[in-house]
C-alpha positions as CSV (number, residue, x, y, z in Angstrom):
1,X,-12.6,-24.8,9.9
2,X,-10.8,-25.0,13.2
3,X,-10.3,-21.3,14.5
4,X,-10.2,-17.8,13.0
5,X,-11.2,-18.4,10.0
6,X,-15.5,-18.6,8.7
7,X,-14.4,-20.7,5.1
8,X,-16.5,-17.7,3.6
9,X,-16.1,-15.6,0.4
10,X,-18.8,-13.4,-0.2
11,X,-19.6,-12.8,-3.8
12,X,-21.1,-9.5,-5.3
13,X,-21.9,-8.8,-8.3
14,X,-23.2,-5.8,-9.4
15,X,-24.1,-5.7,-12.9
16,X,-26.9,-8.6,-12.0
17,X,-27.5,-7.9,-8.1
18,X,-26.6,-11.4,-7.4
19,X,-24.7,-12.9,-4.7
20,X,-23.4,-16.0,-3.5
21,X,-21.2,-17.5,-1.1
22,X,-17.9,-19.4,-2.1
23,X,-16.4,-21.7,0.7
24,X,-13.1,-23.3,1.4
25,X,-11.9,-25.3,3.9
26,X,-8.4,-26.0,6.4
27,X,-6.0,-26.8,3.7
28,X,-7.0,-24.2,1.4
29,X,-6.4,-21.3,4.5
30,X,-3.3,-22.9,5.3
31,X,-1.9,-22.9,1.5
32,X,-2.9,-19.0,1.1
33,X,-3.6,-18.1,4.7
34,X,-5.9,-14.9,3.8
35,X,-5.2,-11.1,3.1
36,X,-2.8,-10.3,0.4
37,X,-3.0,-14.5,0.0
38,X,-6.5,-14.8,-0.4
39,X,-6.8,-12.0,-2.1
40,X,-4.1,-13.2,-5.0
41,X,-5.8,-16.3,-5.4
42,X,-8.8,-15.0,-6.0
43,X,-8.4,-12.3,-8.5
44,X,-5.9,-14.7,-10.1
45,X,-8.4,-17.6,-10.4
46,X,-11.1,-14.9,-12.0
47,X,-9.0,-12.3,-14.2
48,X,-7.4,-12.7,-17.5
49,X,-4.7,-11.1,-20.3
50,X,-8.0,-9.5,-21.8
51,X,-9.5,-8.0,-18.5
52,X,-10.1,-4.2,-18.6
53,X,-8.7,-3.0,-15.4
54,X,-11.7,-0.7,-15.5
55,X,-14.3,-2.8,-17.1
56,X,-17.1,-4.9,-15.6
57,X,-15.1,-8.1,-15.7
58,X,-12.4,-6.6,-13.2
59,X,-12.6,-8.6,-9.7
60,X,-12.0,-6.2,-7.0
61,X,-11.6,-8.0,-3.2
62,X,-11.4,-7.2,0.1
63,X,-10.0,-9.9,1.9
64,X,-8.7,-10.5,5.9
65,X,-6.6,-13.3,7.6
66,X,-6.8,-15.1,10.9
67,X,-5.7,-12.1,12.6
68,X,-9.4,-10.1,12.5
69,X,-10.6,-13.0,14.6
70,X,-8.7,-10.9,17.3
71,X,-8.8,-7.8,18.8
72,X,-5.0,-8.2,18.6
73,X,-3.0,-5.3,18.3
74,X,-2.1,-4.6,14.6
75,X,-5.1,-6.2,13.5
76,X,-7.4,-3.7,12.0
77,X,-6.0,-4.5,8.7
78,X,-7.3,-5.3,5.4
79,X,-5.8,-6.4,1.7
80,X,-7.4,-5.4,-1.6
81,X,-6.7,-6.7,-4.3
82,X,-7.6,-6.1,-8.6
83,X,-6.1,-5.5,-11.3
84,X,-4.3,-2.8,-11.5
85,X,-5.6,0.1,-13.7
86,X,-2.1,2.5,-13.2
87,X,-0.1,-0.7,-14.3
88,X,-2.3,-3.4,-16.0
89,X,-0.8,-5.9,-13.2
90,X,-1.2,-6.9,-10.2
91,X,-2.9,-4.4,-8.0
92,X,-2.9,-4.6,-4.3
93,X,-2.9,-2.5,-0.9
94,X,-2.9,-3.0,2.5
95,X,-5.2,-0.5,4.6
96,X,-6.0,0.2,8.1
97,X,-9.2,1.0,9.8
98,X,-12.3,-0.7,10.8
99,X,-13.7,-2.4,7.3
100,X,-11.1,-5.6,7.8
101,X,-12.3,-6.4,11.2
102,X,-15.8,-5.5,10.7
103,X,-16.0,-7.8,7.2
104,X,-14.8,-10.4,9.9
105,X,-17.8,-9.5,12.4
106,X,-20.2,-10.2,9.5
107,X,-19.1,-13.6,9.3
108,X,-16.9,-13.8,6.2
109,X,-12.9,-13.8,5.5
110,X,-13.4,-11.9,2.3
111,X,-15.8,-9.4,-0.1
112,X,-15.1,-10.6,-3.7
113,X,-17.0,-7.5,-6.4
114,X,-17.3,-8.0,-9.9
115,X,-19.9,-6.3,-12.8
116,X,-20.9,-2.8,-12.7
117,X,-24.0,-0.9,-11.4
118,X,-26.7,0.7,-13.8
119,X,-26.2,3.6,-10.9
120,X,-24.0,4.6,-7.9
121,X,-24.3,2.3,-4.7
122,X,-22.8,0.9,-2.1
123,X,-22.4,-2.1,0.1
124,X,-23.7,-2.7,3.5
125,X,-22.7,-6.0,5.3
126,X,-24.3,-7.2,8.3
127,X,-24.1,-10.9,9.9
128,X,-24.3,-13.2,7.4
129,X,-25.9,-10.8,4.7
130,X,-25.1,-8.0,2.4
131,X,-27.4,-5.2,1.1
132,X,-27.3,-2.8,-1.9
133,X,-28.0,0.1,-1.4
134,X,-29.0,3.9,-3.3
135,X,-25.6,5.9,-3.6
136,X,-26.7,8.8,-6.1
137,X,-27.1,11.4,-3.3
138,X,-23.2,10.6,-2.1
139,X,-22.0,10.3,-5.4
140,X,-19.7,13.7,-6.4
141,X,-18.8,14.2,-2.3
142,X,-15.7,13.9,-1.4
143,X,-14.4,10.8,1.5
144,X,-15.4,12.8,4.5
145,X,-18.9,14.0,3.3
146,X,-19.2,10.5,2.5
147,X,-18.5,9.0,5.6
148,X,-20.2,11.2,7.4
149,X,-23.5,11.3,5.4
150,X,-23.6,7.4,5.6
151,X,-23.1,7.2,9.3
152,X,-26.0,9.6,9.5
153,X,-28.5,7.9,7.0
154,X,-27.5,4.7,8.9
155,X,-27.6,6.3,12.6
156,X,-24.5,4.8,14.1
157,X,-21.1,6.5,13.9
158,X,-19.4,3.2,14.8
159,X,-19.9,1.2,11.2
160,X,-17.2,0.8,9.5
161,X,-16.9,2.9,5.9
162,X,-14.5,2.7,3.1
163,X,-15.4,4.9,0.2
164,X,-13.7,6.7,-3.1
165,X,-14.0,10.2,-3.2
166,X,-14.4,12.0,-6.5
167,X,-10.8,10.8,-8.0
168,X,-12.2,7.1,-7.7
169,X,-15.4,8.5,-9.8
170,X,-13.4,10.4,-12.6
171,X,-11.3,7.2,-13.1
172,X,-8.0,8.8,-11.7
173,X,-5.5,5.8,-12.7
174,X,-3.6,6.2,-8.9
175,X,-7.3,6.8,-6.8
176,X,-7.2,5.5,-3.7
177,X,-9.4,3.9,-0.9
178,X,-10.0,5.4,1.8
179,X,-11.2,3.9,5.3
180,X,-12.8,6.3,8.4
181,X,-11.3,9.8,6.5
182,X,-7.6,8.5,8.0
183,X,-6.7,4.8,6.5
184,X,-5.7,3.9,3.0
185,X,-5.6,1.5,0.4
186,X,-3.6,4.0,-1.3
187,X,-1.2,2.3,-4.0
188,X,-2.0,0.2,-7.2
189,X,-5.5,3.1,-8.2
190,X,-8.1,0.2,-6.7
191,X,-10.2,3.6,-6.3
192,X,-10.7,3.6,-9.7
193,X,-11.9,-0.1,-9.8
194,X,-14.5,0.7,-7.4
195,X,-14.7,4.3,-9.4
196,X,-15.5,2.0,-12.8
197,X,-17.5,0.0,-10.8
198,X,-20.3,3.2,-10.0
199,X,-19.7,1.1,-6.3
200,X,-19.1,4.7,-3.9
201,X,-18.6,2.9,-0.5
202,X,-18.5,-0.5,1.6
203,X,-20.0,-0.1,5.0
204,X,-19.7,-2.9,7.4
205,X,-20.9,-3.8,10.6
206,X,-21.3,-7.4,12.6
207,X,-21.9,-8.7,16.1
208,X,-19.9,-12.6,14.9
209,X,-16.8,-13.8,16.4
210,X,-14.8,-16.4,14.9
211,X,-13.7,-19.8,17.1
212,X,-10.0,-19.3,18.6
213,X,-8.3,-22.4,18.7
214,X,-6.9,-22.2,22.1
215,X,-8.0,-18.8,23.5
216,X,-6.0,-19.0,26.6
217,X,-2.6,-19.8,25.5
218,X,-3.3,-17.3,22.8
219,X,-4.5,-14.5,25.8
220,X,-1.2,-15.2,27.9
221,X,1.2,-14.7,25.2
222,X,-0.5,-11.9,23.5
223,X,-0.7,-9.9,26.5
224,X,2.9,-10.4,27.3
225,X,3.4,-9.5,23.7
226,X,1.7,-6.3,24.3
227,X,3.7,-5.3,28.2
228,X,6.5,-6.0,26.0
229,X,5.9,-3.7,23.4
230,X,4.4,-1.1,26.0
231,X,7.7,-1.2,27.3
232,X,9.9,0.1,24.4
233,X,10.9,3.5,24.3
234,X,9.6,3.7,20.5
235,X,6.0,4.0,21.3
236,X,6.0,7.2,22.7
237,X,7.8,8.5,20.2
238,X,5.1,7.1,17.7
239,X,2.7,7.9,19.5
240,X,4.2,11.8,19.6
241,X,5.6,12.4,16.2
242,X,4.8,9.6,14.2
243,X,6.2,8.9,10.7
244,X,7.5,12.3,10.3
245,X,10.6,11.8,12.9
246,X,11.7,9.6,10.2
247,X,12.2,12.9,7.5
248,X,15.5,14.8,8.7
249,X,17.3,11.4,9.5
250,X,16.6,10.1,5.8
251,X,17.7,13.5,4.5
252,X,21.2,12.9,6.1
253,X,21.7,9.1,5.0
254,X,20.6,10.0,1.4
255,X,17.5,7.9,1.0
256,X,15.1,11.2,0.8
257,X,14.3,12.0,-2.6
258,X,14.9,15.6,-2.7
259,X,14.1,17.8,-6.1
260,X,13.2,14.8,-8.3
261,X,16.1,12.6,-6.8
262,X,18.3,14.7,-8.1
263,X,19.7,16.6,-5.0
264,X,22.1,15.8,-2.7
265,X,21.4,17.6,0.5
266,X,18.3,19.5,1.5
267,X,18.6,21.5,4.8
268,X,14.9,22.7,4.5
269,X,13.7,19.2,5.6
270,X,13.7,20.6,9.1
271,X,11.1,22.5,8.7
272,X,8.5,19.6,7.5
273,X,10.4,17.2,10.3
274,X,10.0,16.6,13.8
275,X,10.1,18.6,16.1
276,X,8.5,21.7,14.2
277,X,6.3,18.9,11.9
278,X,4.5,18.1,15.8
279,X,4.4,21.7,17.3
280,X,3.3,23.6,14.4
281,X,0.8,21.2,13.2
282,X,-0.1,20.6,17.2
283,X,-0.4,16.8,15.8
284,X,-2.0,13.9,17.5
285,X,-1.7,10.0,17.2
286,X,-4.8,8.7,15.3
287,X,-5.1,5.0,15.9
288,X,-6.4,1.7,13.7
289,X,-9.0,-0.6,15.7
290,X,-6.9,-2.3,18.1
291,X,-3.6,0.1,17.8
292,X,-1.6,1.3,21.0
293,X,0.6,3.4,18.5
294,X,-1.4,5.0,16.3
295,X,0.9,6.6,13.8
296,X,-1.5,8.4,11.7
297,X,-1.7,12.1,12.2
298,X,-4.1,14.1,13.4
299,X,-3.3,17.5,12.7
300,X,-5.1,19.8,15.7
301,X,-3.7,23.6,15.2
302,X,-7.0,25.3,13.6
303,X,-5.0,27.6,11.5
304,X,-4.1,24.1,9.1
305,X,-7.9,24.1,8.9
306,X,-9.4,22.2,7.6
307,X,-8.1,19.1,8.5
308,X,-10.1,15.9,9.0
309,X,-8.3,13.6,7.4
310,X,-5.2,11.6,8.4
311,X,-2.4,14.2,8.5
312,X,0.6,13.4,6.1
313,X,3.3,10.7,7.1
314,X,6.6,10.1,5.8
315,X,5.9,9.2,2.5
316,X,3.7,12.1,1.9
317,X,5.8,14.6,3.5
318,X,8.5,13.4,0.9
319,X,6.9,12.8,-2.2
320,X,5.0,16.3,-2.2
321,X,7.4,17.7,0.4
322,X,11.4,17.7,-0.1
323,X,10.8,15.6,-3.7
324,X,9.4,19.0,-4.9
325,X,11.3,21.3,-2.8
326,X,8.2,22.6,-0.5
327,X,9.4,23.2,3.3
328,X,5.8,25.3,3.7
329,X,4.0,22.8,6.1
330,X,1.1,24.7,6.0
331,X,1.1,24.1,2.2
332,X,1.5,20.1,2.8
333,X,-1.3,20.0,5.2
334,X,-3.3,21.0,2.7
335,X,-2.3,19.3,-0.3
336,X,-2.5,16.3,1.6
337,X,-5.8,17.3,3.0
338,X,-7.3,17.7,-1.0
339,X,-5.4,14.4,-1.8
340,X,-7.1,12.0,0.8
341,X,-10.2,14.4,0.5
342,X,-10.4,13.1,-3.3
343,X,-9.1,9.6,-2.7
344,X,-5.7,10.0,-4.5
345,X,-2.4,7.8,-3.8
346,X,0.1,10.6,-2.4
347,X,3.3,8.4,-3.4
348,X,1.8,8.8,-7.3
349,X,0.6,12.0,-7.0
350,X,3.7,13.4,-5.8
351,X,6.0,11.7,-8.3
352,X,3.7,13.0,-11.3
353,X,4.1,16.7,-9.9
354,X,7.8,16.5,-9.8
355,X,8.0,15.2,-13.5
356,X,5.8,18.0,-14.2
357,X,7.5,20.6,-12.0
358,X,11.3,19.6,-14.1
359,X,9.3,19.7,-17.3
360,X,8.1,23.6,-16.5
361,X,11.7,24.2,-15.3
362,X,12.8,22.5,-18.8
363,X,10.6,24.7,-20.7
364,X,8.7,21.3,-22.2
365,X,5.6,22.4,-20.1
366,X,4.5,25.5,-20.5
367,X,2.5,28.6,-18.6
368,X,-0.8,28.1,-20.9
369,X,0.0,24.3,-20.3
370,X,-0.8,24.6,-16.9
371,X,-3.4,27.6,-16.7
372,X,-1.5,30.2,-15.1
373,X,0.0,28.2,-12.7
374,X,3.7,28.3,-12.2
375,X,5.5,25.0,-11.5
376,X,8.5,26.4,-10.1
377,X,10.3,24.6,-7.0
378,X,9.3,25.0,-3.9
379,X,5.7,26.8,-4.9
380,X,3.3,25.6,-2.6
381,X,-0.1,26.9,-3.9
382,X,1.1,25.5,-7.1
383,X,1.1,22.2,-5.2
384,X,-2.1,22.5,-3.3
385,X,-3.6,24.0,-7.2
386,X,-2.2,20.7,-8.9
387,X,-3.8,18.7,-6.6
388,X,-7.3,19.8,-7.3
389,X,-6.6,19.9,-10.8
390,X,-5.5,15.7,-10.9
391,X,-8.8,15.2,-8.8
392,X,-11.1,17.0,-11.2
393,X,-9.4,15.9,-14.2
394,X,-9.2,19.8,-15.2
395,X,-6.6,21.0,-17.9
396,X,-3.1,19.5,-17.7
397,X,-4.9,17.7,-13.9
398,X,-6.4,15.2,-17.0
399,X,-3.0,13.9,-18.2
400,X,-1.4,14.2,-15.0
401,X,-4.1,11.8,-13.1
402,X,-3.3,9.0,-16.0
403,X,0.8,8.6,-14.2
404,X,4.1,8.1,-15.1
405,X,3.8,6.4,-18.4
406,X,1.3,8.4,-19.9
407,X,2.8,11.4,-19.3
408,X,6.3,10.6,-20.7
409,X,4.2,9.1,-24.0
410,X,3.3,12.8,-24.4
411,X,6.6,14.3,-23.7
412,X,9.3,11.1,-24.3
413,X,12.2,13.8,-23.7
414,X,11.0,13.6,-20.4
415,X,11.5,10.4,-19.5
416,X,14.6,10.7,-17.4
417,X,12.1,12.8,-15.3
418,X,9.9,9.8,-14.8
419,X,11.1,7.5,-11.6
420,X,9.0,4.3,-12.0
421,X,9.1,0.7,-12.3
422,X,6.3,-1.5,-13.8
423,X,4.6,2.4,-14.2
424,X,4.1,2.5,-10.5
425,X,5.8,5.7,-9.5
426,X,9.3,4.7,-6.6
427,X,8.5,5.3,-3.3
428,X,10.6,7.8,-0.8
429,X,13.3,4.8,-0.4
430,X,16.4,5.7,-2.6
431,X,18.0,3.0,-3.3
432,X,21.7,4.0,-3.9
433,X,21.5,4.5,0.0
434,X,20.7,0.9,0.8
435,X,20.9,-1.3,-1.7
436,X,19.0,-3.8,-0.5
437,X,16.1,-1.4,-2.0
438,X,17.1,-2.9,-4.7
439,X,14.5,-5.7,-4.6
440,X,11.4,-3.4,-3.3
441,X,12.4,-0.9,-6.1
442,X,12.4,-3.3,-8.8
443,X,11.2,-6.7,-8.1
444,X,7.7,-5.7,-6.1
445,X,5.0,-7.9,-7.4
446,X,2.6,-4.7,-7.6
447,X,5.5,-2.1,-9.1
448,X,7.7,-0.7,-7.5
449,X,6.8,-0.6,-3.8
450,X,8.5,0.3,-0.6
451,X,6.7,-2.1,1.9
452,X,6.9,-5.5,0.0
453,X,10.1,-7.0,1.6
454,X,12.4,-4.0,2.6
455,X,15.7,-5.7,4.2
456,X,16.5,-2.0,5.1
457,X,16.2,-3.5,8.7
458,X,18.8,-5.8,8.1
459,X,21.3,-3.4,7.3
460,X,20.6,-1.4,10.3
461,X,21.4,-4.8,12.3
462,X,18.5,-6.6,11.9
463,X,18.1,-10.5,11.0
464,X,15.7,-13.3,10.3
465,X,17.1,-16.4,12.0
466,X,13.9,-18.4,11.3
467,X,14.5,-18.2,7.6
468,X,18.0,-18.5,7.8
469,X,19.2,-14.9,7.9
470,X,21.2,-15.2,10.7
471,X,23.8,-12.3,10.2
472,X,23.3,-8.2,9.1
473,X,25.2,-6.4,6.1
474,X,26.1,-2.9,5.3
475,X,24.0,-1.0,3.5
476,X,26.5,-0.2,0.4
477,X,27.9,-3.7,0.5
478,X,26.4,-5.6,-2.9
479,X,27.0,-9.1,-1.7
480,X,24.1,-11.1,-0.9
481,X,21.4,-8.4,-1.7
482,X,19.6,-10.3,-3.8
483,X,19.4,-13.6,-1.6
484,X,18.6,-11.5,1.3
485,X,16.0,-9.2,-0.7
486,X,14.1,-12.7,-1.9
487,X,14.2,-13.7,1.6
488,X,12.4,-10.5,3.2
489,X,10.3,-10.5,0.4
490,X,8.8,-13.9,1.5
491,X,8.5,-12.6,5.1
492,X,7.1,-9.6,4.6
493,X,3.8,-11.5,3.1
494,X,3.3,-13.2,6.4
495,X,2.0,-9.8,8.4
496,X,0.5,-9.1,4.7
497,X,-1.8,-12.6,4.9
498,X,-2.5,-12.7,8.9
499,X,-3.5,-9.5,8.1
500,X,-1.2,-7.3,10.6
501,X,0.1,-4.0,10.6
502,X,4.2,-4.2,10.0
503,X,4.7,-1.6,12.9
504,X,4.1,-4.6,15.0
505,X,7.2,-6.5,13.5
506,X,8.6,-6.6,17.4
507,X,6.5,-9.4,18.0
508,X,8.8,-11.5,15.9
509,X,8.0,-14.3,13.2
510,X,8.0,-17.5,16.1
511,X,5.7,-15.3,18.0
512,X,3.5,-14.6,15.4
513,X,3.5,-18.2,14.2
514,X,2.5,-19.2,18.0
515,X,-0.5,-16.4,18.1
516,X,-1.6,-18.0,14.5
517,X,-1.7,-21.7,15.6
518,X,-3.6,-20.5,19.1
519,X,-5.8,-19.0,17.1
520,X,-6.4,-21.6,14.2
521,X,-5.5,-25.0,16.2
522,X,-2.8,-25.4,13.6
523,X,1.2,-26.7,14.3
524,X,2.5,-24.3,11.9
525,X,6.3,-23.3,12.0
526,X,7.8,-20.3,10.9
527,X,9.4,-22.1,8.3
528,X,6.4,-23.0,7.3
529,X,5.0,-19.2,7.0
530,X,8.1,-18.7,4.8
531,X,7.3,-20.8,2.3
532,X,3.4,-19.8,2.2
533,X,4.9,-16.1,1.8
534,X,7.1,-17.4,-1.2
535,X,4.2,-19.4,-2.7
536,X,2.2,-16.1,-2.3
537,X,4.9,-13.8,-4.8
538,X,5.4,-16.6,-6.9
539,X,1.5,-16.7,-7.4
540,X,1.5,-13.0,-8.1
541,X,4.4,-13.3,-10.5
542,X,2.9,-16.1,-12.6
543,X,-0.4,-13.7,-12.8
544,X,2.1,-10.8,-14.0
545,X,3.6,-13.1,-16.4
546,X,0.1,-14.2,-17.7
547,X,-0.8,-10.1,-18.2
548,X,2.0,-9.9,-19.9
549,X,4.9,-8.9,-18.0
550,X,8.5,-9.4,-19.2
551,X,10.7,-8.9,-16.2
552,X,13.6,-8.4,-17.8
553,X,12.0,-5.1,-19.3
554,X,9.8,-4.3,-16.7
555,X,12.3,-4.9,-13.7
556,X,14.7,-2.4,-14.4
557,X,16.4,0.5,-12.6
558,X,14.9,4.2,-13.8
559,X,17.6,6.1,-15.3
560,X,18.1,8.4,-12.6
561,X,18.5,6.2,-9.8
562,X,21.7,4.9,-11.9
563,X,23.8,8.1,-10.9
564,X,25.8,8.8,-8.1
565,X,24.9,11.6,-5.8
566,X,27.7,13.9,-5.3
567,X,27.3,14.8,-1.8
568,X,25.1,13.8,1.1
569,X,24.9,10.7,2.7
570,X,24.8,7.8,-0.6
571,X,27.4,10.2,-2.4
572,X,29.6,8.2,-5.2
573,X,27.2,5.2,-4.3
574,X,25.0,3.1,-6.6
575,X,24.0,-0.9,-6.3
576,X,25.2,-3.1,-9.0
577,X,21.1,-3.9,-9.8
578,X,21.6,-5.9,-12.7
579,X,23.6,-8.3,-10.5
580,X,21.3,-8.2,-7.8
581,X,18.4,-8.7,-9.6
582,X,19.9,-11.9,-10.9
583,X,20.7,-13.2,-7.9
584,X,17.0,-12.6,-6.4
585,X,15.9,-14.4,-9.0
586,X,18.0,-17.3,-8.9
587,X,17.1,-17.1,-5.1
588,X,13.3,-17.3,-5.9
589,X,13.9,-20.5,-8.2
590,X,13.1,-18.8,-11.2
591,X,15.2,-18.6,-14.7
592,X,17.4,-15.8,-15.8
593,X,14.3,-14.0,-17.2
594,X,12.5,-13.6,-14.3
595,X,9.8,-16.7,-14.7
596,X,9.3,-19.3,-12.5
597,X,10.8,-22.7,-13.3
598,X,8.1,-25.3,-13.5
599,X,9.9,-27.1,-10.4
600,X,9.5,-24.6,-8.5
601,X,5.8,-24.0,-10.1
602,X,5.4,-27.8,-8.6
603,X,6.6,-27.4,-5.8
604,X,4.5,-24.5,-4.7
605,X,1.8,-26.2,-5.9
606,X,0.7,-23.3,-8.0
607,X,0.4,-25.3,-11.1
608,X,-2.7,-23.8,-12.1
609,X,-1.9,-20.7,-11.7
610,X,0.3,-21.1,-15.2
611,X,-1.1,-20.0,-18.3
């Protein structure tokens, strides 16, 4: 290997306490590049039809790209990768925090986990070496107890720790992973893999340094990067308010969901926005390794107490905020608080809560259903009561913490209440008020998904010249939605394999494929990175397709999201999806049913990734 990159894949498994080290060399990095990449190829090569999401034979990794060579900014990243147990598919998330970089330090580009433990453990990585390690007295404590009992057993509060809390353990089909109390791998439930896997935590710490290619080249653009970036008038407004400046805007251009996507307008979002969301909560920036924006929350005002977890962001402050009708912040503080304090996904969480909420108001859930507690809008202790009882698996918390599809197979009258896609619950990004969100809503790899290729940015003016998108489009304008959605898609698994943060998108695709060939020695070309992100989703697709996906069932618009708001800002608007899906398949090189053709298998190079 030339530069940022060890040729290292560190093998655990756990039923046998055996480990050994995989390697791979140059054209293997620069076919899959590393993070979401490596991490596809890896679970794909290792997991069949017959693999039990939670079962022994499940291959849970941990994989980082070129980037964690760096201390670049945007780089304390990291993929993970299984099979999904919410959606039987492909299961991936990209988290932030110190466990990518410090994997890196130990002198590996990945962590690959199979078998399952006799009893609770964890990992500890050091250079070049991996120990296992007696987790019975942290099992039952939640992600901060757990983090902090491990930095003190292990003396040093700079390791990095990633660890399930007690919704991992009880098998909570959306658990997430949670790195430093404040950095998720939230979608996709990999906290129940390492749940099923009695595997509590992965601590990490390493003194090794990759090669870079050509450090100084890389050192004199980075740096300008970074002035440049310095400069912009959007980091202090990160830095200040983070996600949650993004809340009342949404509400006014319709893409909030409000009341189970079912309302229009929701004046209320003001008080869960900025500039009350900031002063109330006396928030602070909470950064990633290596982060000058630090977007996570830290919420400061003692009477939210307690608080030591990352503060809720956009997503959150929708999906258990205006999608349920709360405006009480202090009630979202401390929902979210019991949700990251657990380990659960709050996109999931919140979409389960607002099937259940119109269910009560339906009269198909009842009082006694729920113990006493009354699911009416806008209740926040109901909220903050729910949560705990999801985590714990208590009462109606058991079929509620088994998602969308489970619930609706109890109650199928309810399905209209139930917005998902491949059983992965829609994120906060309606699309009937940009239709490009056609593609993330329906055509994500992992379910539906808000991050994997939004071209929202292209219909607020944005383009990608270096793949050929040289011109914007309006946001309810069909035409070209599905050409432009494949396209996005492909580039937004470059930051995803580097490993970067997408907050750092300013640095722009040539730049980013100059810092990767300083650091690697390489003469890749953007054009190139686009077709290593389109091998990438065509990878995961044909591992969908071999688990049994059938897109033309799977990839369809929920029932809801096919009607017109009246009012706000989408009213009368809905995308033509059926068209648009076509087209992004067509785009892709796939057939009218969603499957890759086998010339564009070939061409790829992917043919063993076919069943």
């Amino acid at each position: 290997m030339t530069g940022g990159y060890w040729g290292k894949i560190l093998w655990v498994d756990l039923t046998t306490s055996k480990t050994h080290i995989e390697t791979f060399n140059d054209a293997y990095a620069r076919k899959f590049l590393g993070g979401c990449g490596l991490g596809a190829k890896i679970v794909s090569d290792n997991v069949t039809k017959s693999t039990n999401p939670l079962g022994a034979h499940n291959v849970l990794v941990f994989a980082t790209g070129p980037y964690q060579a760096t201390e670049m900014g945007g780089s304390g990243r990291c993929s993970a990768c299984a099979k999904s147990p919410l959606t039987g598919y492909r299961g991936e998330s990209n988290g932030g925090g110190k466990i990518g970089p410090q994997i890196k330090r130990c002198g590996f580009d990945a962590l690959a986990i199979t078998g399952k433990s006799r009893n609770p453990i964890y990992l500890y990585l050091t250079n070049n070496q991996v120990e296992i390690k007696d987790a019975r007295n942290i099992w039952g404590k939640d992600v901060v107890e757990t983090t902090a009992t491990i930095r003190k057993d292990q003396g040093d509060s700079t390791i990095g720790v990633t660890t399930i809390g007690p919704a991992g353990e009880n098998l909570v089909r959306y658990a997430c992973i949670v790195n430093e109390n404040h950095g998720f791998f939230g979608r996709c439930g990999l906290g129940a893999v390492m749940g099923s896997k009695n595997l509590k935590a992965i601590v990490a710490k390493g003194s090794l340094k990759p090669e870079i290619a050509e450090p100084e080249k890389y050192k004199i653009l980075y740096e300008e990067l970074r002035k440049n970036m310095l400069a912009s008038p959007f980091i202090p407004h990160m830095r200040k308010d983070g996600q949650a400046m993004a809340m009342a805007p949404r509400e006014q251009n319709g893409l909030l969901p409000m009341k189970n996507w079912t309302m229009d307008n929701w004046p209320e979002v003001m008080k869960i926005s900025t500039p009350i969301f900031t002063e109330e909560g006396i928030m602070k920036p909470w950064a990633c390794p290596y982060c000058y924006l630090g977007c996570h929350r830290r919420v400061t005002n003692p009477d939210f107490a307690p608080a030591d977890t990352g503060g809720p962001e956009y997503e959150t402050l929708a999906m258990i905020g205006s999608n349920l009708l709360i405006s009480d912040l202090k009630s979202q503080v401390r929902a979210n608080e019991i949700l990251n304090r657990y380990g659960m996904d709050t996109i999931d969480a919140g979409a389960v809560l607002a099937w259940a909420f119109e269910c009560y108001e339906k009269g198909l859930i009842s009082k006694e259903d729920t113990d006493g507690i009354e699911l009416t809008w806008g209740n926040g202790d109901a909220l903050v009561a729910m949560c705990e009882k999801i985590g714990k698996r208590d009462g109606i918390g058991n079929l509620l913490a088994e998602g969308l599809r489970a619930c609706v197979d109890t109650i199928p009258e309810s399905k209209e209440f139930s917005v998902e896609v491949m059983g992965q619950a829609v994120a906060a990004h309606d699309p009937r008020a940009f239709f490009s969100n056609v593609v993330t809503t329906l055509a994500s790899t992992r379910g539906s998904c808000h991050l994997h290729g939004s071209a929202e940015g292209n219909e607020s003016g944005g383009t990608l010249p270096e793949l050929g998108i040289n011109f914007s489009t309006d946001r309810f304008d069909d035409k070209n939605k599905g050409y432009i959605g494949a396209i996005y898609q492909d580039a937004a698994q470059i930051p995803n394999c580097l490993t970067t943060c997408l907050l750092y998108g300013s640095f722009g695709l040539a730049n980013r494929t100059k810092l990767l060939n300083y650091i690697t020695g390489w003469d890749t070309t953007p054009q190139e990175l686009g077709k290593i992100g389109e091998r990438v989703n065509c990878l995961q697709q044909l591992f969908n397709i071999r688990m049994g996906l059938v897109p033309e069932v799977e990839n369809v618009m929920p029932l809801r999201l096919t009607k017109p708001h009246e009012g706000g800002g989408a009213a009368g608007k809905v995308p033509d999806w059926k068209r648009i899906i076509k087209e992004y398949w067509q785009a892709k090189g796939w057939d009218e049913h969603g499957i890759p053709t086998k010339a564009k298998v070939k061409e790829l190079g992917l043919e063993d990734a076919v069943a």
